[in-house]
C-alpha positions in Angstrom: 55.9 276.7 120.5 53.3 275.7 117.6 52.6 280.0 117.7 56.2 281.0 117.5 56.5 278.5 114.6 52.9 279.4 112.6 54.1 283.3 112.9 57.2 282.2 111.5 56.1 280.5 108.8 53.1 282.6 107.8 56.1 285.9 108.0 58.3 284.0 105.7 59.2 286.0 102.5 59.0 282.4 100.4 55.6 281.5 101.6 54.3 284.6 101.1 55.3 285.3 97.3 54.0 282.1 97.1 50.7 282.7 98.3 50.7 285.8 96.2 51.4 283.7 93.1 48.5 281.4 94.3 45.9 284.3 94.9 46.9 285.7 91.0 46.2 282.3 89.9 43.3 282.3 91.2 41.7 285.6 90.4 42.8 284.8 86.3 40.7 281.7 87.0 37.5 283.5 88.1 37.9 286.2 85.7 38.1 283.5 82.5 34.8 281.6 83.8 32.9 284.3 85.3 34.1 287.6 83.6 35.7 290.7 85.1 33.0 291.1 87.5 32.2 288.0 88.8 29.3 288.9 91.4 26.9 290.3 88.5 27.3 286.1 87.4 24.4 284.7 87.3 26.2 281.6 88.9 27.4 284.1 91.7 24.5 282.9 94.5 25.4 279.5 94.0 29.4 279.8 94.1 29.1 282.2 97.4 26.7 279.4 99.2 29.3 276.5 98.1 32.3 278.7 99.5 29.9 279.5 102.9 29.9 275.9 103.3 33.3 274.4 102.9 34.2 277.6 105.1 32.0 276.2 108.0 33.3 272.7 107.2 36.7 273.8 107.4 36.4 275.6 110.7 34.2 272.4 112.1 37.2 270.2 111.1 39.8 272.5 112.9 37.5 272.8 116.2 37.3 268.9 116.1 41.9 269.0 116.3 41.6 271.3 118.7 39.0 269.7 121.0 41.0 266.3 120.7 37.8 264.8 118.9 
């Protein structure tokens, strides 16, 4: 049920011009701090590391829902 309902909502026209909207947002917000080409920013090692961890944080809290921890 929680798959039929995540494929549906992910699918959905609104939610995805709104995640569109979000990702232009975005990419105007890197461009104005780090330039057009953000990975020749000196700043660009640190930024990636940050991301790498609240990517493994994010799947550790998901794993944790979906163990029952």
């Amino acid at each position: 049920m929680f798959q039929a309902f995540r494929q549906t909502l992910y699918a959905d026209a609104g939610y995805q011009k709104a995640m569109t909207s979000v990702g232009v947002l975005i990419d105007a917000a890197v461009t104005r701090r780090l330039g057009p080409h953000p990975s020749a920013s000196p700043r660009w090692p640190q930024i990636q590391a940050r991301f790498a961890t609240a990517t493994r944080l994010e799947i550790g809290f998901w794993d944790m829902g979906l163990r029952g921890a």
